[in-house]
N, CA, C and O of each residue as an XYZ file, in Angstrom:
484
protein
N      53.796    130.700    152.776
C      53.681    131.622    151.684
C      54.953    132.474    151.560
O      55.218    132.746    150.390
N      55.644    132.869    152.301
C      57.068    133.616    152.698
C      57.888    132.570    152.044
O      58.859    132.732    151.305
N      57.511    131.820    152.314
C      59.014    130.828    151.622
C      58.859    130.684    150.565
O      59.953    130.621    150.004
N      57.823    130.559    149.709
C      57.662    130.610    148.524
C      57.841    131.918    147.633
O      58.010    132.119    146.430
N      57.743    132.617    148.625
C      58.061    134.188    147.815
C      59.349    134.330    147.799
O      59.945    134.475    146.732
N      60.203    134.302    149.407
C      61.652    134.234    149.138
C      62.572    133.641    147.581
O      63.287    134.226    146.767
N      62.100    132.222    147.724
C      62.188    131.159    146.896
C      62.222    131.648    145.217
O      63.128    131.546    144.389
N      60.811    132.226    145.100
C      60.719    133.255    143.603
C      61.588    134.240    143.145
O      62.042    134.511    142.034
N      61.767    134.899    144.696
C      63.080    136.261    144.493
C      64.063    135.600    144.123
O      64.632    135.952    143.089
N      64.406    134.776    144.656
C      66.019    134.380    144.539
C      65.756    133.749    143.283
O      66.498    134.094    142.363
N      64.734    132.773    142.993
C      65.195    132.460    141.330
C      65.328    133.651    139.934
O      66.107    133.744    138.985
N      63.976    134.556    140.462
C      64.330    135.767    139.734
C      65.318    136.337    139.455
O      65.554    136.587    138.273
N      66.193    136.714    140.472
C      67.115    137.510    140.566
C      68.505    136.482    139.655
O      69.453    137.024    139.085
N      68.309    135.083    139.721
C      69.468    134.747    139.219
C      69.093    134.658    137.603
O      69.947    134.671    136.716
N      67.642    134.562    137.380
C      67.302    134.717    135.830
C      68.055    136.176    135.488
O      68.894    136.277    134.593
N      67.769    136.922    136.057
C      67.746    138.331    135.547
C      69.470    138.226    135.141
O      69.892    138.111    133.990
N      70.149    138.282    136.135
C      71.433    137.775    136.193
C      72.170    137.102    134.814
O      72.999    137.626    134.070
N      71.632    135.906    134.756
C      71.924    134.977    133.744
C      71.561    135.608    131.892
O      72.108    135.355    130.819
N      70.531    136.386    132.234
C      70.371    137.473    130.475
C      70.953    138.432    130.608
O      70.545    139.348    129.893
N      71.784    138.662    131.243
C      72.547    139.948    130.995
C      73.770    139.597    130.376
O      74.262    138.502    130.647
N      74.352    140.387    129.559
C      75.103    140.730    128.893
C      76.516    140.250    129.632
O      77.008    139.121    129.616
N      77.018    141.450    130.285
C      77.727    141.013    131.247
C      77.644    140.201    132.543
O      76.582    139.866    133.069
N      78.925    139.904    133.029
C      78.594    139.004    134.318
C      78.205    140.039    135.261
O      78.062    141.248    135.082
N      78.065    139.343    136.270
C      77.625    140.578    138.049
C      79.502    140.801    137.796
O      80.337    140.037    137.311
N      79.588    141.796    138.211
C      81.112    142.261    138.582
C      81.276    142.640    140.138
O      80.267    142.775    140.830
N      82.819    142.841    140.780
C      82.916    142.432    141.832
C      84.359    143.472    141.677
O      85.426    143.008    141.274
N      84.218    144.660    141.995
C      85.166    145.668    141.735
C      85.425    145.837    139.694
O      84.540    146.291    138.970
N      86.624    145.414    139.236
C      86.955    145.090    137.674
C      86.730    143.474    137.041
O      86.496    143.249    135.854
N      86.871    142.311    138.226
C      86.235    141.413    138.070
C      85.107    141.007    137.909
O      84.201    141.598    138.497
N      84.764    139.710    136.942
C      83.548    138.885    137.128
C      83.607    138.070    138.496
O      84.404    137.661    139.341
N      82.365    138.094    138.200
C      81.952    137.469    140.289
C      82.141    136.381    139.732
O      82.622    135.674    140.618
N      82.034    135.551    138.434
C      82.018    134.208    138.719
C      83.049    134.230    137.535
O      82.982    134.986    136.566
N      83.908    133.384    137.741
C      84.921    133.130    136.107
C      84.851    131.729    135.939
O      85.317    130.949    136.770
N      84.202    131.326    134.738
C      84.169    130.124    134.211
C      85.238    129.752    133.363
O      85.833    130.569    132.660
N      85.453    128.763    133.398
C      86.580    128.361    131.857
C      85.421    127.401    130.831
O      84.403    126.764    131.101
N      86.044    127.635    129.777
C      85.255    126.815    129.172
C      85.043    125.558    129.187
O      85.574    125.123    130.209
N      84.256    124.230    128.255
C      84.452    123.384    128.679
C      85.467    122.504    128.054
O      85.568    122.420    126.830
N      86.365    121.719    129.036
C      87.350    121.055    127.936
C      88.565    121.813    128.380
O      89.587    121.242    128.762
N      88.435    123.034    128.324
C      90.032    124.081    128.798
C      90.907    123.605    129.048
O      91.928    123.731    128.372
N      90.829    122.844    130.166
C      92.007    122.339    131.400
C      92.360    120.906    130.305
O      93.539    120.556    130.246
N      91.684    120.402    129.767
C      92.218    118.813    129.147
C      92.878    119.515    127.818
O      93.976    119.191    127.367
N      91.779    120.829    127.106
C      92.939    120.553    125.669
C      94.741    121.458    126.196
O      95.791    121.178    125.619
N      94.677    122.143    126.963
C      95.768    122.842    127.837
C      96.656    121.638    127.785
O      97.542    121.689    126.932
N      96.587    120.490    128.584
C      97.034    119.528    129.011
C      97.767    118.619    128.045
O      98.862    118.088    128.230
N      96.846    118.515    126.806
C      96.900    117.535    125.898
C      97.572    117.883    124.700
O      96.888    118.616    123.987
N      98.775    117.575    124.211
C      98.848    118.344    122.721
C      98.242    117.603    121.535
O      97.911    116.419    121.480
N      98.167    118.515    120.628
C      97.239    117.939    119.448
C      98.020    116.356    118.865
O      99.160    116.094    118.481
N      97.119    115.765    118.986
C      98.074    114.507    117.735
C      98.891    113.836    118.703
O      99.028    114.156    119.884
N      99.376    112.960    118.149
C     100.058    111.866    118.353
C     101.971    112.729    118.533
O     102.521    113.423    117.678
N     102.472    112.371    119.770
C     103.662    113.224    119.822
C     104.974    112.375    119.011
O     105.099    111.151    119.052
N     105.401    112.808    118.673
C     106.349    112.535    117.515
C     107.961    111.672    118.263
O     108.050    111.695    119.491
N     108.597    111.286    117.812
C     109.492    110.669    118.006
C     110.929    111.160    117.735
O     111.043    111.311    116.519
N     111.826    111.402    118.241
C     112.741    111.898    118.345
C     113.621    111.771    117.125
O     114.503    112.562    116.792
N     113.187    110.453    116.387
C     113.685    110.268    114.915
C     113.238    110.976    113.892
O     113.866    111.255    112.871
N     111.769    111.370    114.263
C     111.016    112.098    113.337
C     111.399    113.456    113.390
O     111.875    114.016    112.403
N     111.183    114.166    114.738
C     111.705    115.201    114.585
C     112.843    115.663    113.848
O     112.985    116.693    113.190
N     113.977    114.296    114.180
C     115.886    114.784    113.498
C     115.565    114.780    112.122
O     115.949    115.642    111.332
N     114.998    114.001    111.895
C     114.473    114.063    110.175
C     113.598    115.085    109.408
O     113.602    115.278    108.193
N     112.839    115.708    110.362
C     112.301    116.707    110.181
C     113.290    117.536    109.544
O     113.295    117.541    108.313
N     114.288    118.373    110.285
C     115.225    118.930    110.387
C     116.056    119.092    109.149
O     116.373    120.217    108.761
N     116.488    117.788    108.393
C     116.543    117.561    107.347
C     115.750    118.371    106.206
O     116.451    118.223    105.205
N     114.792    119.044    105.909
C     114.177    119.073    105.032
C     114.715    120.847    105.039
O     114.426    121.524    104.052
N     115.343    121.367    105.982
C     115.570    122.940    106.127
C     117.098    122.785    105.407
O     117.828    121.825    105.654
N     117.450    123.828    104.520
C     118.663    123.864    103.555
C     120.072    123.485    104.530
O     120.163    124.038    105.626
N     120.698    122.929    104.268
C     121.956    122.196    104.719
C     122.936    123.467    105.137
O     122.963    124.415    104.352
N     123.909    123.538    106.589
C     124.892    124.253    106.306
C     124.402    125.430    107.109
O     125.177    126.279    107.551
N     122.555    125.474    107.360
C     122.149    127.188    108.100
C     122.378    126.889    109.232
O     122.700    125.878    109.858
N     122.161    127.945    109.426
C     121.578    128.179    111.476
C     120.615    127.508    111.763
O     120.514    126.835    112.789
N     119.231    127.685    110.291
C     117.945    127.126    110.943
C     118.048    125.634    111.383
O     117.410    125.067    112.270
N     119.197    125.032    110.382
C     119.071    123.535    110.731
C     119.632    123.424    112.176
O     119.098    122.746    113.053
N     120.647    124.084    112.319
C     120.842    123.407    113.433
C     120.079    123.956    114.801
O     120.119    123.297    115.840
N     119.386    125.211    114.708
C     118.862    125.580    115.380
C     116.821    124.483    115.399
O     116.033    124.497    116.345
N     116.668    123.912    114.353
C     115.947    122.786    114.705
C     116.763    121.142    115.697
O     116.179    120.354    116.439
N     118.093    121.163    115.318
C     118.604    120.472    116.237
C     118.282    120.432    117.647
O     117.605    119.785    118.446
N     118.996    121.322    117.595
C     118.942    121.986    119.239
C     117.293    122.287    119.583
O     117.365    122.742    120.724
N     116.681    122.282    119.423
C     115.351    122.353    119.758
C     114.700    120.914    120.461
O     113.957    120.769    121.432
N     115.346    119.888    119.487
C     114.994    118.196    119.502
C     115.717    118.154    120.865
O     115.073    118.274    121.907
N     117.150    117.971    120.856
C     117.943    117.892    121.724
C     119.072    119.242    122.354
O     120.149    119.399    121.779
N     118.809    119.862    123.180
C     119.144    121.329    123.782
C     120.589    120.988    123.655
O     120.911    119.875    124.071
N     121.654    121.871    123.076
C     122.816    121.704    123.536
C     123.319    121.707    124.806
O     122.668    122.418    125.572
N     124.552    120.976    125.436
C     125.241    120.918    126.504
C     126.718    120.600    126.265
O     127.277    119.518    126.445
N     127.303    121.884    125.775
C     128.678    122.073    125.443
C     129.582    121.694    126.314
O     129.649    122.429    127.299
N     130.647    120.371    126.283
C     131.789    120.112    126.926
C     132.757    120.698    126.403
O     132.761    121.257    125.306
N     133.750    120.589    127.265
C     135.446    121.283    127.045
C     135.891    120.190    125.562
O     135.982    120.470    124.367
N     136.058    119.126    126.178
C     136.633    118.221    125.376
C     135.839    116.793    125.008
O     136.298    115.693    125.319
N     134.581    116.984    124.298
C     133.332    115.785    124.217
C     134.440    114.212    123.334
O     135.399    114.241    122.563
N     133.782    113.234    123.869
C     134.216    112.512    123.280
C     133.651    112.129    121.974
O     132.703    112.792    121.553
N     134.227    110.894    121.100
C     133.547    110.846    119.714
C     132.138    110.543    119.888
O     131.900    109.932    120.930
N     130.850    110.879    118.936
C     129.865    110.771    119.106
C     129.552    109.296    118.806
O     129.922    108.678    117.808
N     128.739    108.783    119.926
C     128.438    106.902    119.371
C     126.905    107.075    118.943
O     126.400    106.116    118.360
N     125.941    108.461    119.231
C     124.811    108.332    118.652
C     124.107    109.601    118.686
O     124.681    110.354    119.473
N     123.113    110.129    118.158
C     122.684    111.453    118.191
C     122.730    112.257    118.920
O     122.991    113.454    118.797
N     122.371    111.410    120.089
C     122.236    112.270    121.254
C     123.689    112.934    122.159
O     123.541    113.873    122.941
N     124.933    112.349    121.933
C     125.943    112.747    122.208
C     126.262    114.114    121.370
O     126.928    115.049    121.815
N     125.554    114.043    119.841
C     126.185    114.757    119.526
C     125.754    116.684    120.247
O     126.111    117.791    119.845
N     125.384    116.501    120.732
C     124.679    117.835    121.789
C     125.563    118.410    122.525
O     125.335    119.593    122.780
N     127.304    117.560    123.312
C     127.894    118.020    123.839
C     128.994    118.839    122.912
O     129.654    119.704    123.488
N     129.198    118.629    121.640
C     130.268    119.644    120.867
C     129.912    121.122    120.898
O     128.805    121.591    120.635
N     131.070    121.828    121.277
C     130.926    122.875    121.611
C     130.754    123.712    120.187
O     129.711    124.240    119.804
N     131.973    123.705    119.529
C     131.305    124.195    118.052
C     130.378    123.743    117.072
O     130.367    122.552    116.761
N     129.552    124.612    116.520
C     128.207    124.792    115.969
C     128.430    123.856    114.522
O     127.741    122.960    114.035
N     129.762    124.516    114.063
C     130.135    123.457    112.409
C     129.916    121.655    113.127
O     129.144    120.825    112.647
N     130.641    121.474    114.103
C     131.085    119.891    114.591
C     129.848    119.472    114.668
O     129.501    118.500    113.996
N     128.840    120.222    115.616
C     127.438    120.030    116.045
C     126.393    119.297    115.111
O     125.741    118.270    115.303
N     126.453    120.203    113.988
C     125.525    120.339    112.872
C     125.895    119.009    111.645
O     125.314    118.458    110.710
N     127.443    118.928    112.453
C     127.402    118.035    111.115
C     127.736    116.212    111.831
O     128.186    115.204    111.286
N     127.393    116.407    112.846
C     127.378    115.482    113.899
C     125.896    114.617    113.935
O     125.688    113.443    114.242
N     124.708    115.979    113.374
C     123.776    115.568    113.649
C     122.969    114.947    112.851
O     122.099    114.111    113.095
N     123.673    115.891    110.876
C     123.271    115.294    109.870
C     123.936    114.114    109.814
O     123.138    113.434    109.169
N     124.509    113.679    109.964
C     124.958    112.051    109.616
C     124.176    111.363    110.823
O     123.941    110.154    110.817
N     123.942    111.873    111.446
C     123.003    110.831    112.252
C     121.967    110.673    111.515
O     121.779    109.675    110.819
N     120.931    111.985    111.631
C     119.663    112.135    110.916
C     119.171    111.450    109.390
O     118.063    111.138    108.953
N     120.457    111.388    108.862
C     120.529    110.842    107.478
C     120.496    109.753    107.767
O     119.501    109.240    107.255
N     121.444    108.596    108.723
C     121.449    107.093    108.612
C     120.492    106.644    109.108
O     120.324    105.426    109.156
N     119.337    107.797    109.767
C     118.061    107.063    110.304
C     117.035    106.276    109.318
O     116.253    107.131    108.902
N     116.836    105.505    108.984
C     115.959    104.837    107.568
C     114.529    105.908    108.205
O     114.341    106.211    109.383
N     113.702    106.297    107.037
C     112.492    107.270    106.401
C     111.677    106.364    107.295
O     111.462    105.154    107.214
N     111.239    107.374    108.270
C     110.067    107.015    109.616
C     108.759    107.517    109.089
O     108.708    108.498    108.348
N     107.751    106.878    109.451
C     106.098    108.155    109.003
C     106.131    108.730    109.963
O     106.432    108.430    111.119
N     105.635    110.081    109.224
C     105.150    111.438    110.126
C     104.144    111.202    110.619
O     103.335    111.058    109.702
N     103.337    110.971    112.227
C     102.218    110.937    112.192
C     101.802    112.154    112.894
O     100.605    112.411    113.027
């Protein structure tokens, strides 16, 4: 009969628990921290299908010719890494080592442009 009473308390006590408002706290903490469900996978996962490095340069394209923003979408695709003296560019991705921003930018639209029209997915 004791064990069955124990048994009642303790489920009680976690009902009571479970309708409350707040969690049990534990100083400023919750005693128990849940994440929701899914958290850790959509964290993990980015939305959609990840894009292609062509898509992105082309992206880029569509921001007015000549700004900062464009080339500052450049550099986003591919981070600059400024050499002293880069050699001629043989493909987009070289063009990342020119140190000036005019050479850079316009290194990248002639790439971006000779790429033939990719789908966005």
């Amino acid at each position: 009969m004791r064990m069955i009473l124990a048994v009642a308390a303790v489920l009680y006590s976690a009902s009571v628990f479970a309708q409350t408002e707040k969690p049990p706290m534990v100083g400023d903490k919750p005693l128990v921290q849940v994440k929701p469900k899914g958290a850790k996978e959509a964290a993990a996962a980015p939305k959609g299908k990840p894009q292609s490095i062509a898509v992105r340069l082309q992206a880029c394209l569509e921001i007015d010719d000549g700004t900062k923003d464009r080339l500052n979408c450049y550099d986003a695709v591919i981070p600059p890494a400024p050499k002293p003296k880069p050699a001629k560019a043989k493909g987009y991705a070289d063009c990342r080592f020119f140190k000036e921003e005019d050479e850079r930018l316009a290194c990248f639209n002639g790439f971006a442009e000779s790429i033939p029209k990719l789908p966005r997915n």
